[in-house]
C-alpha positions as CSV (number, residue, x, y, z in Angstrom):
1,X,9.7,-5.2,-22.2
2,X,7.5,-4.4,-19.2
3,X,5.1,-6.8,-18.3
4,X,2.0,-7.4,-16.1
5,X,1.2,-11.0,-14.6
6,X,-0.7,-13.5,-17.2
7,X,-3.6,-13.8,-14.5
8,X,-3.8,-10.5,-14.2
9,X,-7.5,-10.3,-16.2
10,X,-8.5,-7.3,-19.3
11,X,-8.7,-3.9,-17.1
12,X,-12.1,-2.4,-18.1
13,X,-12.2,0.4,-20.8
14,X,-11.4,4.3,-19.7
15,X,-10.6,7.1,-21.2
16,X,-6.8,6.9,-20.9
17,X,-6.6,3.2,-22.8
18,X,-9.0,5.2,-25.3
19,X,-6.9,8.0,-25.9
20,X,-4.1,5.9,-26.6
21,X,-6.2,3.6,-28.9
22,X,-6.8,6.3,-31.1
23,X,-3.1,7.7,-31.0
24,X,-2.1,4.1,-32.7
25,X,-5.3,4.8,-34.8
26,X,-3.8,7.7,-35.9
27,X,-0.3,6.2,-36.7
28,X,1.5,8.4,-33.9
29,X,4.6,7.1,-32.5
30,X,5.0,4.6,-35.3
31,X,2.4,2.3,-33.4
32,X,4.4,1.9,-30.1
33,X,3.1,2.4,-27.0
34,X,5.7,3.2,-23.7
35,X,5.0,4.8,-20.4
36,X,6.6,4.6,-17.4
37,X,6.3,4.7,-13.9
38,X,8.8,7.7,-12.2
39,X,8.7,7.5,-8.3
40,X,10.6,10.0,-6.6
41,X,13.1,7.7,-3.6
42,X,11.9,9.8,-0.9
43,X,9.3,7.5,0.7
44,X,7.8,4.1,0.3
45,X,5.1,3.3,-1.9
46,X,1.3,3.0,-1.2
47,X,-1.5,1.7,-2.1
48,X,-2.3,5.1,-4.3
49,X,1.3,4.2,-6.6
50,X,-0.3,0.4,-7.0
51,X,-3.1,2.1,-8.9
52,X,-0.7,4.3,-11.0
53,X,1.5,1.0,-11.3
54,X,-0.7,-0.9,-12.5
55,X,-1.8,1.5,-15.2
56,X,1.1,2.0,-16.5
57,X,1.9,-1.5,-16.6
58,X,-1.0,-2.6,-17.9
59,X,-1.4,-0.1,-21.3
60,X,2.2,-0.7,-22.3
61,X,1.3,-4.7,-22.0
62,X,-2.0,-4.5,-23.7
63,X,-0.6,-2.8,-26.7
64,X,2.7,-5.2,-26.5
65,X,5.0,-2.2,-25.8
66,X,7.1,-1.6,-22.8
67,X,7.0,0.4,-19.0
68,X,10.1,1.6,-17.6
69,X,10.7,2.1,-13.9
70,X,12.2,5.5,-13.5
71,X,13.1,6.7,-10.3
72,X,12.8,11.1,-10.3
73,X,16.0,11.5,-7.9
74,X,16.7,15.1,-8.3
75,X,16.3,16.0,-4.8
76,X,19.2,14.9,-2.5
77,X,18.0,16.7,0.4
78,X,15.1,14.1,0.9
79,X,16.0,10.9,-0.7
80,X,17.8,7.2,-0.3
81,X,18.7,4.1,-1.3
82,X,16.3,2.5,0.9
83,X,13.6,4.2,-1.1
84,X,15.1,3.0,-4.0
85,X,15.2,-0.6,-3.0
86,X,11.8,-0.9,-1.1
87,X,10.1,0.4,-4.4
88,X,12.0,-2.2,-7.0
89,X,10.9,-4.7,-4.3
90,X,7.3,-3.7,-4.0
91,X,6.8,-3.1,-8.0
92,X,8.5,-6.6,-8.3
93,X,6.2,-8.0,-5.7
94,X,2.8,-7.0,-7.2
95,X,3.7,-8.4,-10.2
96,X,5.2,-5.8,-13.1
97,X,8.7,-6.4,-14.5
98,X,10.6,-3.5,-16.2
99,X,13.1,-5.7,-17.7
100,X,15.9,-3.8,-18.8
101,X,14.0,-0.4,-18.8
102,X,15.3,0.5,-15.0
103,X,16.3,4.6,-15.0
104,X,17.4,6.8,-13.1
105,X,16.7,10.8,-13.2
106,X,20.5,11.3,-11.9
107,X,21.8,9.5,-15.1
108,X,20.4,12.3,-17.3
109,X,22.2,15.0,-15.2
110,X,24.7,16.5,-18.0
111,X,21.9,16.0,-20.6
112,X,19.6,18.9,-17.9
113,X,22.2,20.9,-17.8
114,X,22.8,20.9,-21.6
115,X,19.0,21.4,-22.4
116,X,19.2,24.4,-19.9
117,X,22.3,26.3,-21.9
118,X,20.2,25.7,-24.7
119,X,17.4,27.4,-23.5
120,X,19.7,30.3,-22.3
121,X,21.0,30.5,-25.7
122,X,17.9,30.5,-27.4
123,X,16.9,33.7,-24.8
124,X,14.4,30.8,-23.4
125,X,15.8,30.9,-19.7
126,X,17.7,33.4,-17.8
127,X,19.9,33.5,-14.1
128,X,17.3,35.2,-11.5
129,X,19.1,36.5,-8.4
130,X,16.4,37.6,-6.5
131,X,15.7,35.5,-3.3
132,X,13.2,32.8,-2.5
133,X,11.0,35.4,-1.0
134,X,11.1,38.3,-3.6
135,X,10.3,35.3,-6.3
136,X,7.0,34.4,-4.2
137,X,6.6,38.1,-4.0
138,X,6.9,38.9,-7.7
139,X,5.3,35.9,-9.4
140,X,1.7,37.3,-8.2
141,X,-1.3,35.2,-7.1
142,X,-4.2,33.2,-8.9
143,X,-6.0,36.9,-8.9
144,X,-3.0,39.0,-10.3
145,X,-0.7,38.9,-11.8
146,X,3.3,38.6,-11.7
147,X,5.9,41.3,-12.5
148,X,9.4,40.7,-14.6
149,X,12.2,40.5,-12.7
150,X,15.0,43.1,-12.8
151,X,17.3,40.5,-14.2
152,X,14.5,38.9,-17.0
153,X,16.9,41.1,-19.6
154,X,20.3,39.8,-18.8
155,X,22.1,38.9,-21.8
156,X,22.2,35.8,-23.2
157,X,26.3,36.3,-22.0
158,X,25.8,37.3,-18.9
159,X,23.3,34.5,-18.2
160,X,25.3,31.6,-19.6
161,X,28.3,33.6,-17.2
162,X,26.2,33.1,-14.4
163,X,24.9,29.5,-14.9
164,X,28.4,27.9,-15.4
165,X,29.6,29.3,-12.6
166,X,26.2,27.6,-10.0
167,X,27.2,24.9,-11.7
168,X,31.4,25.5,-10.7
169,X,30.1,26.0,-7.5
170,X,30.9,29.5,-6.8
171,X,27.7,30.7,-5.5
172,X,25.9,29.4,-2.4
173,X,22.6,28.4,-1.9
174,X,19.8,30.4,-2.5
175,X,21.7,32.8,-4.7
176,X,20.8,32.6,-8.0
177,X,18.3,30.6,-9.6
178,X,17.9,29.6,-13.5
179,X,14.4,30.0,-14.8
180,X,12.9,29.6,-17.6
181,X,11.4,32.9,-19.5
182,X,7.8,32.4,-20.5
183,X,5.2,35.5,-19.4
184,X,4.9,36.5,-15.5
185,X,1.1,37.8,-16.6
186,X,0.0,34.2,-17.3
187,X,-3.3,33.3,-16.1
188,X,-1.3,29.6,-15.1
189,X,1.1,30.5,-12.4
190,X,3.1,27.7,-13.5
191,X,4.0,29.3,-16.7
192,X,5.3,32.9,-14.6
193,X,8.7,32.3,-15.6
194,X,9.2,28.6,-13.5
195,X,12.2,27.6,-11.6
196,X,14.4,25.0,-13.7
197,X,17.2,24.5,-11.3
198,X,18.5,25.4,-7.9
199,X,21.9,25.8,-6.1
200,X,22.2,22.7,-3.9
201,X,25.6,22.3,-2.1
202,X,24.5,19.0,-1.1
203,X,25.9,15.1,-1.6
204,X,23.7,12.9,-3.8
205,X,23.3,9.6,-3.2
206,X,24.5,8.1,-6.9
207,X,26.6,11.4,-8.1
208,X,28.2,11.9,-4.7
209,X,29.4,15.8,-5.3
210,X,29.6,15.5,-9.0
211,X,27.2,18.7,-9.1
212,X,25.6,21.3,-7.1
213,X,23.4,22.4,-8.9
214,X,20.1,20.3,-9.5
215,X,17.7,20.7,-11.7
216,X,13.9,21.0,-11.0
217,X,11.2,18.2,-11.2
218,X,8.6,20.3,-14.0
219,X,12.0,21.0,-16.1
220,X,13.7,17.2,-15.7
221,X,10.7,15.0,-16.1
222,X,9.9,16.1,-19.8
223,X,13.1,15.6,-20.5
224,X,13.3,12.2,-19.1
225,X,10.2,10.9,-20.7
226,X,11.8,12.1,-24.1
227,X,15.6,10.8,-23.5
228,X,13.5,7.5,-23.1
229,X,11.2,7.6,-25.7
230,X,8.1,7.6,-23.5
231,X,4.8,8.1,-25.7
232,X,2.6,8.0,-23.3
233,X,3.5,10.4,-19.9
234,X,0.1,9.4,-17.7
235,X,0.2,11.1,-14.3
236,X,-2.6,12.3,-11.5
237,X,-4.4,15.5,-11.7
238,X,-2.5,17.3,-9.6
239,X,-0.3,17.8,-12.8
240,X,-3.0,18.7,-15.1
241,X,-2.1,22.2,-14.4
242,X,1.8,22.2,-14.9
243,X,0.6,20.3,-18.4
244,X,1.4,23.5,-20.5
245,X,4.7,23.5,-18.5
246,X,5.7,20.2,-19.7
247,X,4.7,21.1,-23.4
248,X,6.6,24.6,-23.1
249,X,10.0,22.7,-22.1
250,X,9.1,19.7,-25.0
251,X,8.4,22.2,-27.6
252,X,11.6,24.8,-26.7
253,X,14.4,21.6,-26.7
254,X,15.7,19.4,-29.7
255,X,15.2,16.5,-27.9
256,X,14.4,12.6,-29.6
257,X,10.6,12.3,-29.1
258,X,7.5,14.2,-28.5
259,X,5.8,12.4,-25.2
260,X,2.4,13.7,-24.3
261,X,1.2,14.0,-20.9
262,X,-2.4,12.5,-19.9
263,X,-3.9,12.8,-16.4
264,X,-5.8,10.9,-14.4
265,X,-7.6,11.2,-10.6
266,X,-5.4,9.7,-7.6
267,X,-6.9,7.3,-5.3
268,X,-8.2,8.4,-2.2
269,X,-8.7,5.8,0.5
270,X,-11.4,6.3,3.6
271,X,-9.5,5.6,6.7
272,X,-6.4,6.5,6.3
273,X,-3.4,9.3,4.4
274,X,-1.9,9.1,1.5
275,X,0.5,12.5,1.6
276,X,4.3,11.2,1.6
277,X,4.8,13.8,4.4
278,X,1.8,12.8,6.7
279,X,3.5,9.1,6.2
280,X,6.5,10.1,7.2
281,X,5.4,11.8,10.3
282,X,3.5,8.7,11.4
283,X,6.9,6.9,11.1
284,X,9.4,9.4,12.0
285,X,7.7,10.8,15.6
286,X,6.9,6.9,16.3
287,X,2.7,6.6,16.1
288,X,3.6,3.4,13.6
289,X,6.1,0.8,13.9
290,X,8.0,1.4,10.6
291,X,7.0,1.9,7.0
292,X,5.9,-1.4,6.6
293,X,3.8,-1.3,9.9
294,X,0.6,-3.7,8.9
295,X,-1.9,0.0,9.9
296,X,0.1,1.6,6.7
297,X,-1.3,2.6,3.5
298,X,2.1,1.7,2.1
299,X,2.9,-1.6,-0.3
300,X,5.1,-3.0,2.5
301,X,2.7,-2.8,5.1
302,X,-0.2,-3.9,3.4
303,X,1.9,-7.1,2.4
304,X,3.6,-7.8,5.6
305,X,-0.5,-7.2,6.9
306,X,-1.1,-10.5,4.5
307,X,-2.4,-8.5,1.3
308,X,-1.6,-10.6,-2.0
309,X,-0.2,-9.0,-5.1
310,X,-3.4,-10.3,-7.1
311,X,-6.1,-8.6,-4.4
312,X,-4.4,-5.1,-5.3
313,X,-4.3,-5.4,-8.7
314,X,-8.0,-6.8,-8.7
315,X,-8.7,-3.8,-6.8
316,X,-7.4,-1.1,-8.7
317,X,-8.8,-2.8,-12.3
318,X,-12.2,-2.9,-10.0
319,X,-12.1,1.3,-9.2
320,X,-11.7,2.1,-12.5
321,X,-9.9,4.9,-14.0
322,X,-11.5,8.8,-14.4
323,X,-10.8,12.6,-14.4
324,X,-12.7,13.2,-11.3
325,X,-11.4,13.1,-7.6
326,X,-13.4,10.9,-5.7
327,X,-12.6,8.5,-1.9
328,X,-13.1,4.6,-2.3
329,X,-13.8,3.3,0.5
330,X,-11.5,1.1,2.8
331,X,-14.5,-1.8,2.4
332,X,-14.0,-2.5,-1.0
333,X,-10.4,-3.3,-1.1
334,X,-11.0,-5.4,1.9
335,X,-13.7,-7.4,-0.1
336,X,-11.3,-7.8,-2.9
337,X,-8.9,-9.5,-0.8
338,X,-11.4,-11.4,0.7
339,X,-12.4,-12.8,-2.2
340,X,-8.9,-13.5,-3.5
341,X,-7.9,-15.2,0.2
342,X,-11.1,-17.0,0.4
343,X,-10.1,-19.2,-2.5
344,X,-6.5,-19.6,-1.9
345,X,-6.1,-19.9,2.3
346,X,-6.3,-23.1,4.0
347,X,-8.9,-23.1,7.2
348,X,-7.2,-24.3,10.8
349,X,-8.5,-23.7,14.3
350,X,-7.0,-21.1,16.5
351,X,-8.2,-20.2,20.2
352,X,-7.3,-16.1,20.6
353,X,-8.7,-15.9,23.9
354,X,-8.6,-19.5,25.3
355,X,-10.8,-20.6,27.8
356,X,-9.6,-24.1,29.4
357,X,-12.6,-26.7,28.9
358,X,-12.2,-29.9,31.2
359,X,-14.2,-32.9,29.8
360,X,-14.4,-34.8,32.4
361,X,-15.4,-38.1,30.8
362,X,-13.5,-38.7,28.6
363,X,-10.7,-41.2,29.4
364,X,-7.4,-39.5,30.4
365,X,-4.5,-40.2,28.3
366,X,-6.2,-40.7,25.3
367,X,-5.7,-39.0,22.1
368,X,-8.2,-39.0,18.9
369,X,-7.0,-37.4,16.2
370,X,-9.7,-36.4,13.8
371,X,-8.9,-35.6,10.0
372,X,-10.1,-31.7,9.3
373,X,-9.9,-30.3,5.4
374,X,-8.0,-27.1,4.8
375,X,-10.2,-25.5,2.6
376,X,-14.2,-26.7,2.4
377,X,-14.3,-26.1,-1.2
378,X,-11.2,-27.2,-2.6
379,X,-10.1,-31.0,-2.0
380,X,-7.0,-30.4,-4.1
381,X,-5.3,-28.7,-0.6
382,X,-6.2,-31.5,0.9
383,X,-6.2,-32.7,5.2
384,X,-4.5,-32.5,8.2
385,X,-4.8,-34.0,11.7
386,X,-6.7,-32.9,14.6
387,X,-5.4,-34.3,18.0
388,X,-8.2,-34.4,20.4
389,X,-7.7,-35.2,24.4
390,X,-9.5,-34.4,27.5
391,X,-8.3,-31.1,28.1
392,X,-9.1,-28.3,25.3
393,X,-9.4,-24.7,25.0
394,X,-12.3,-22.9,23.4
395,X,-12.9,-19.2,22.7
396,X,-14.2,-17.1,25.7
397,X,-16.2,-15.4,23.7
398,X,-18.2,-19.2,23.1
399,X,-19.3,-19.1,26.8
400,X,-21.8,-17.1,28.4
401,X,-22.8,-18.2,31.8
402,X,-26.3,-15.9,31.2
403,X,-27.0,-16.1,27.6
404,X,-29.2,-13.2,26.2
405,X,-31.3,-14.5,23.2
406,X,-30.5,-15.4,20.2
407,X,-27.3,-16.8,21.9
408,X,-26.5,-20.7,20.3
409,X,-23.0,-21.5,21.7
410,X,-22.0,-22.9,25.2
411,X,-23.9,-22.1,28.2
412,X,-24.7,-23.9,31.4
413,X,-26.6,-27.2,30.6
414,X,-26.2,-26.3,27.0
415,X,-25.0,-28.5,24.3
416,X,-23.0,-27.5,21.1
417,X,-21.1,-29.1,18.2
418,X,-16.9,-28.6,18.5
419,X,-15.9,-28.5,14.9
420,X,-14.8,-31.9,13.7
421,X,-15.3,-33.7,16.8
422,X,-17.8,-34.1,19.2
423,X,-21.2,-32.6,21.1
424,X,-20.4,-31.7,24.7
425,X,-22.5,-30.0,27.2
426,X,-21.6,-27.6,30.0
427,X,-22.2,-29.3,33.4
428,X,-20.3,-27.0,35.7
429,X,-18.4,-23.4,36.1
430,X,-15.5,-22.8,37.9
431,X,-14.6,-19.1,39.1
432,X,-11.6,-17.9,40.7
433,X,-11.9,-15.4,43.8
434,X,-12.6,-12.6,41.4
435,X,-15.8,-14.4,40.4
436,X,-14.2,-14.9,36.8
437,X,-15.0,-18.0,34.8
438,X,-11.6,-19.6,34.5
439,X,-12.6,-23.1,33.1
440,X,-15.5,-25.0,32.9
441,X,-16.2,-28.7,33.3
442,X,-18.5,-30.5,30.4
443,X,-19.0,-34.1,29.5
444,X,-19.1,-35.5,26.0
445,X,-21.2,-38.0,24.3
446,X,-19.0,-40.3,22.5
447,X,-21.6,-41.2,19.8
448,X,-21.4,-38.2,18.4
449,X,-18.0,-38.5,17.4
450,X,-17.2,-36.4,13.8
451,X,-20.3,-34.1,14.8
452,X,-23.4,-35.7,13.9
453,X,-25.7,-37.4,16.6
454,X,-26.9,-41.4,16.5
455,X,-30.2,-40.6,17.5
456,X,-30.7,-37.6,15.1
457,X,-30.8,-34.9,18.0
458,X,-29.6,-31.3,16.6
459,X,-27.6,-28.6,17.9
460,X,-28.1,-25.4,17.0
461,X,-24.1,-24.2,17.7
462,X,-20.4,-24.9,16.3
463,X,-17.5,-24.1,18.4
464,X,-13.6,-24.5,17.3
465,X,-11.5,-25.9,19.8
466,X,-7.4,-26.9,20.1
467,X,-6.1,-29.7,22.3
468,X,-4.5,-28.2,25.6
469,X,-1.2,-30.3,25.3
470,X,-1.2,-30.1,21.8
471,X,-1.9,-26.5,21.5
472,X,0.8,-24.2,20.0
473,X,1.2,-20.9,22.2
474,X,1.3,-18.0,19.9
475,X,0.8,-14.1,19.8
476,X,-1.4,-12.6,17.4
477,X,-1.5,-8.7,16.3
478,X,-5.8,-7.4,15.6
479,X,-5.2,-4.6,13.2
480,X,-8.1,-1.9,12.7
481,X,-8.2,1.2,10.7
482,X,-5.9,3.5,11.8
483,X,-7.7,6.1,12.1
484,X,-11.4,6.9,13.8
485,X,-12.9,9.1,10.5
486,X,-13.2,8.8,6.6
487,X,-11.1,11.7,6.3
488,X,-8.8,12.3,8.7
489,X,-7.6,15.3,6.9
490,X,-11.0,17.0,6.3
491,X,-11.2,19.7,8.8
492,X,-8.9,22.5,8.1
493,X,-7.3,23.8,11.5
494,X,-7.5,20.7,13.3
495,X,-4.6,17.9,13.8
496,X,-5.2,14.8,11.7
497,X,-3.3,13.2,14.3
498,X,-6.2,13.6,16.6
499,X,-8.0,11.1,14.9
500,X,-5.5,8.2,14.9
501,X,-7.7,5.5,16.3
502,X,-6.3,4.3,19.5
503,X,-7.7,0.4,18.9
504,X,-5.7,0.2,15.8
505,X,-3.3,-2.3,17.0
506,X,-3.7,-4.7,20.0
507,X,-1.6,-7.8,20.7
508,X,-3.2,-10.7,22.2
509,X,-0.5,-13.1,24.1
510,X,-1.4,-16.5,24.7
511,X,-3.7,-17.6,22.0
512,X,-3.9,-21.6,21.6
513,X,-3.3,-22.5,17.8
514,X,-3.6,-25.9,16.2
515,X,-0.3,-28.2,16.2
516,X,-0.3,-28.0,12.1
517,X,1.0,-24.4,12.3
518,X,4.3,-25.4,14.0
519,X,6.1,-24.9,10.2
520,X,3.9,-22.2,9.6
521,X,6.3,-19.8,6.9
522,X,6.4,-16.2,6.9
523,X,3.7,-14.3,4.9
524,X,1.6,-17.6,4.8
525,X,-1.9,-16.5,5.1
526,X,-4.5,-18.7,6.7
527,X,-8.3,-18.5,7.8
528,X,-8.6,-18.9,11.3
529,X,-12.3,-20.0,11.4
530,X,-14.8,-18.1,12.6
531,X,-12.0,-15.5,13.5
532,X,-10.6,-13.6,9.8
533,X,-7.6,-14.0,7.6
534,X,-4.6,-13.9,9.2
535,X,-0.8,-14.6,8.4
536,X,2.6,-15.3,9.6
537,X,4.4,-11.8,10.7
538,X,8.0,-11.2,9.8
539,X,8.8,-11.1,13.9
540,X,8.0,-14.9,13.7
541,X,10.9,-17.2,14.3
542,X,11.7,-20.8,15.6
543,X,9.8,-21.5,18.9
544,X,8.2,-18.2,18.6
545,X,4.5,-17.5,16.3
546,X,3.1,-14.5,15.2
547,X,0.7,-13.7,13.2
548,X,-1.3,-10.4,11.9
549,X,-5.2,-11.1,11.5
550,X,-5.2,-9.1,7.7
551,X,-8.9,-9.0,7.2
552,X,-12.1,-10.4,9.5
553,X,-14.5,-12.2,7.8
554,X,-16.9,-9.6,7.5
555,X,-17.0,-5.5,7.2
556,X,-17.4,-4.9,11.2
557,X,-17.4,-1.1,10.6
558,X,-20.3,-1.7,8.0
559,X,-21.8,-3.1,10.7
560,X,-21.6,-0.5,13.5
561,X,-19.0,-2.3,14.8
C-alpha cells in the first residue's frame, strides 16, 4: 500500500478529494480508491511533480487505498536509468512509499500490442503510410477540419498484414504508422484518427531490442492505469483535452477496470522553468552545474539546496488544488521552509566576510569559552562551547568607519554587544596602502562578560563573532533566483535564457565558522545567525567545508532587494 508520512497533516478539501468522495458514495470501484503517479525517465523531477506526488499520495492514503509509482517508459529515444533511479530516490525522499506497487510501462509491452490487433480487428485502428508531414497536413487545424487518409479503408487483413510485420521489423522508421480510426472532422484534434504506435528501430533501456515498434503515450497510459486497476487517473490540464482520447481507447478494449481521468492545474513557480526541455538545456549547454544544481526547480536540487521533505509537502497542501492555471510565487515556498527550518536548525556563528578584530586588552593566551544554545526556543537541542581569545573575526559588513543613521553596529568610538560574550568598543582603524580597512583595534570591558553591563549601561547593537585560532575556514555557495523576471518565458520571440540572473550563484572563500561545525554532516541544515539557513553541500569532505546558504532570513526580493 502507498503511503504518505504520519506528520504529514489533513490536505484541505478540493474538488478532486470531492469527486472521489462521492465515487465511494456512489459504491464505484467497490469502495477502493488507487491512483498512481506515472513519470516519464526522461528528466528529473521538480518541484511541479512534488505537487502531483503528493496528491496522488495523499487521496489513496486518506481513503486507505494504495499509489503505485509507474514509470511511462515508452520512449527510448529520450530516456535512462538515471531518470529512473533519481525519481525512486526523490519520491522516497519526500516521504511516499509505493510498496510493492513499482511499474513499469515497458512490462505491459505485449499486452499494447495485443490491445492494438484488437482494435484492428474490431475495424478500430488501421496501418497509415503516409509520412510525418502528410499526417500534419491532413489532420487539419483547430479551424478546419481533417481529411481521411487514402489508406483509412484498408482491410482489416491488410492492416493486421502490415502491423505484424512493423512489429517483425521489416519496415524502417517513419514508414508506416498504426492509428486509431475515430473521425478526422472532430472538433478535438486529438480524436482525428491519433497515432497509437510508431516504428522505432531503437534499443530500450529494459527490453533491449525485444521490439521496434513502440506504442504511443495517449494509447499506453489508459491501458496501464486499467492493467493496474487504477480508479482514480488524476493528471494536469494539459490532458483535459486528450480526456475523450483516453475514454475512446477504455471504452474500445476488453480490458479489467474502467479508470477515469480527473485533471487538475500544474504549478507554476515565479522565478524560474518548469518545461523538462528548458531544464535540460540549462544542464546540457552548462548554465547549471548538474540536475541537482541548488538554482534548480528540480527535487534534487532543492534538497541538496537544504529543502526538507516536510517544507514541500507543507507547501504544496498550502497552494491548494484547482482547475485554473495560476503562478505561486517563489516567496511562499521559501516561507514554508522557513517556518519548518526555524523550528528544527540549530543556531551557530559564522563570519562570511571576516574582518580581523584585535582586542587589545585582553590578555594574550587566554581562552574563555562561553556556553551558546543551539536553538533560543528549544532547550531540548541543548549547548555548545564558544572559545573566545584576543583575536576574532567579525562580519565586514558590522563596520562602517562613517556610519549613515540609523546605523547600531561597530563604528569608530562605538560600542556594541558580541553575541554571547562581551561589549567592546572601536578605538582604532588600520588600512592597508589601498586605504582599505583590513582590521581594527578595540578594547573590551571585562565586566560585561555574557553581554549584560554592571553598571546597567545599554548598547543598542549585537555582533556575531568566531575566535581567529579557533575559527574553521570554510567556503560557502549564496544562491539567488536564477533568473531576473517572474516569468522568464513570457515574451514570445525573446530567449528565456536572457534573463538568467547572473548573481545566482557566488562562492565566497574564506568565511570564519565556529569550531562546533568541524563534524558538520552532509545535508545538515543550520542557521547561521543574522546571515539565513544554510547546510552542508555534497562537495564537503574531511578538512574541507561547504555549505549552500538555502534560504535568508527574510524575503530580500520583497524587499527591493
Amino acid at each position: 500500500m502507498g503511503s504518505v508520512p504520519e506528520s504529514t497533516p489533513s490536505a484541505p478539501s478540493n474538488f478532486i478529494r470531492s469527486l472521489v468522495a462521492e465515487d465511494l458514495r456512489a459504491g464505484k470501484y467497490d469502495g477502493e480508491v488507487v491512483t498512481r503517479f506515472p513519470p516519464e525517465p526522461n528528466g528529473y523531477l521538480h518541484i511541479g511533480h512534488a505537487k502531483s506526488i503528493c496528491l496522488n499520495f495523499g487521496l489513496a492514503a486518506e481513503y486507505r487505498g494504495r499509489c503505485h509509482l509507474r514509470f511511462d517508459d515508452t520512449n527510448p529515444a529520450k530516456e535512462d536509468e538515471e531518470y529512473e533511479r533519481a525519481i525512486i530516490e526523490d519520491v522516497s525522499w519526500l516521504g511516499f512509499n509505493w510498496g510493492e506497487h513499482l511499474y513499469f510501462a515497458s512490462d505491459y509491452y505485449q499486452k499494447f500490442y495485443d490491445c492494438a490487433e484488437e482494435l484492428i480487428q474490431k475495424g478500430k485502428a488501421y496501418v497509415d503510410s503516409l509520412s510525418a508531414e502528410e499526417i500534419r497536413t491532413f489532420r487539419g487545424t483547430l479551424t478546419a477540419p481533417g481529411k481521411d487518409s487514402p489508406y483509412r479503408n484498408r482491410s482489416v487483413e491488410e492492416n493486421l498484414d502490415l502491423f505484424r510485420r512493423m512489429r517483425a521489423g521489416e519496415f524502417p522508421d517513419g514508414d508506416h504508422v498504426l492509428r486509431a480510426r475515430i473521425d478526422m472532422t472532430s472538433p478535438n484534434i486529438n480524436l482525428r484518427d491519433p497515432a497509437l504506435y510508431r516504428i522505432k528501430h531503437m534499443s530500450h533501456h529494459r527490453t533491449a531490442d525485444a521490439w521496434c515498434i513502440y506504442p504511443m503515450y495517449d494509447f499506453a497510459h489508459p491501458i496501464s492505469d486499467a492493467l493496474e486497476g487504477v480508479t482514480h487517473s488524476v493528471c494536469t490540464l494539459e490532458f483535459e483535452d486528450h480526456r475523450p482520447l483516453y475514454d475512446w481507447v477504455l471504452d474500445n478494449l476488453d480490458l479489467p477496470a474502467r479508470p477515469k481521468q480527473i485533471e487538475f492545474a500544474r504549478l507554476n513557480l515565479s522565478y524560474t522553468v518548469m518545461s523538462k526541455r528548458r531544464l535540460l538545456q540549462l544542464v546540457n549547454e552548462g548554465h547549471v552545474h548538474g540536475w541537482d544544481d541548488p538554482r534548480m526547480p528540480t527535487i534534487s536540487g532543492l534538497r541538496r539546496r537544504g529543502y526538507t521533505p516536510a517544507a514541500i509537502r507543507s507547501f504544496c497542501d498550502r497552494i491548494g488544488v484547482g482547475k485554473s492555471e495560476s503562478t505561486i510565487d517563489l516567496s511562499v515556498l521559501e516561507d514554508t521552509l522557513r517556518e519548518d527550518l526555524n523550528a528544527l536548525a540549530p543556531r551557530v556563528l559564522a563570519v562570511l566576510r571576516p574582518l580581523r578584530v584585535v582586542i587589545v586588552n585582553y590578555p594574550e593566551g587566554q581562552v574563555e569559552i562561553f556556553e551558546g544554545a543551539n536553538h533560543p526556543g528549544d532547550p531540548s537541542l541543548g549547548t555548545r562551547n564558544l572559545p573566545f581569545s584576543r583575536e576574532i573575526y567579525i562580519e565586514r559588513d558590522d563596520f562602517e568607519e562613517d556610519p549613515p543613521k540609523g546605523f547600531f553596529r561597530l563604528a569608530p568610538g562605538r560600542e556594541v554587544r558580541l553575541r554571547f560574550a562581551y561589549f567592546i568598543r572601536c578605538d582604532e582603524v588600520v588600512k592597508n596602502e589601498a586605504g582599505e580597512v583590513v582590521e581594527l583595534r578595540c578594547s573590551y570591558d571585562p565586566t560585561t562578560r555574557g553581554g549584560s553591563a554592571a553598571d546597567g549601561r545599554k548598547v543598542k547593537g549585537t555582533i556575531h563573532w568566531v575566535s581567529a585560532s579557533h575559527a574553521l575556514k570554510a567556503e560557502v555557495r549564496l544562491y539567488d533566483r536564477l533568473f531576473t523576471v517572474a516569468n522568464p518565458t513570457a515574451e514570445k520571440g525573446t530567449d528565456f535564457l536572457d534573463r538568467l540572473n547572473p548573481e545566482s550563484m557566488q562562492t565566497l572563500n574564506g568565511c570564519m565558522l565556529e569550531p562546533s561545525l568541524a563534524d558538520a554532516e552532509a545535508q545538515k541544515s543550520y542557521q547561521f545567525e543574522r546571515q539565513g539557513y544554510f547546510c552542508v553541500d555534497a562537495d564537503s569532505a574531511p578538512g574541507r567545508l561547504v555549505f549552500n546558504r538555502t534560504v535568508t532570513l527574510r524575503d530580500s526580493w520583497a524587499k527591493g532587494k
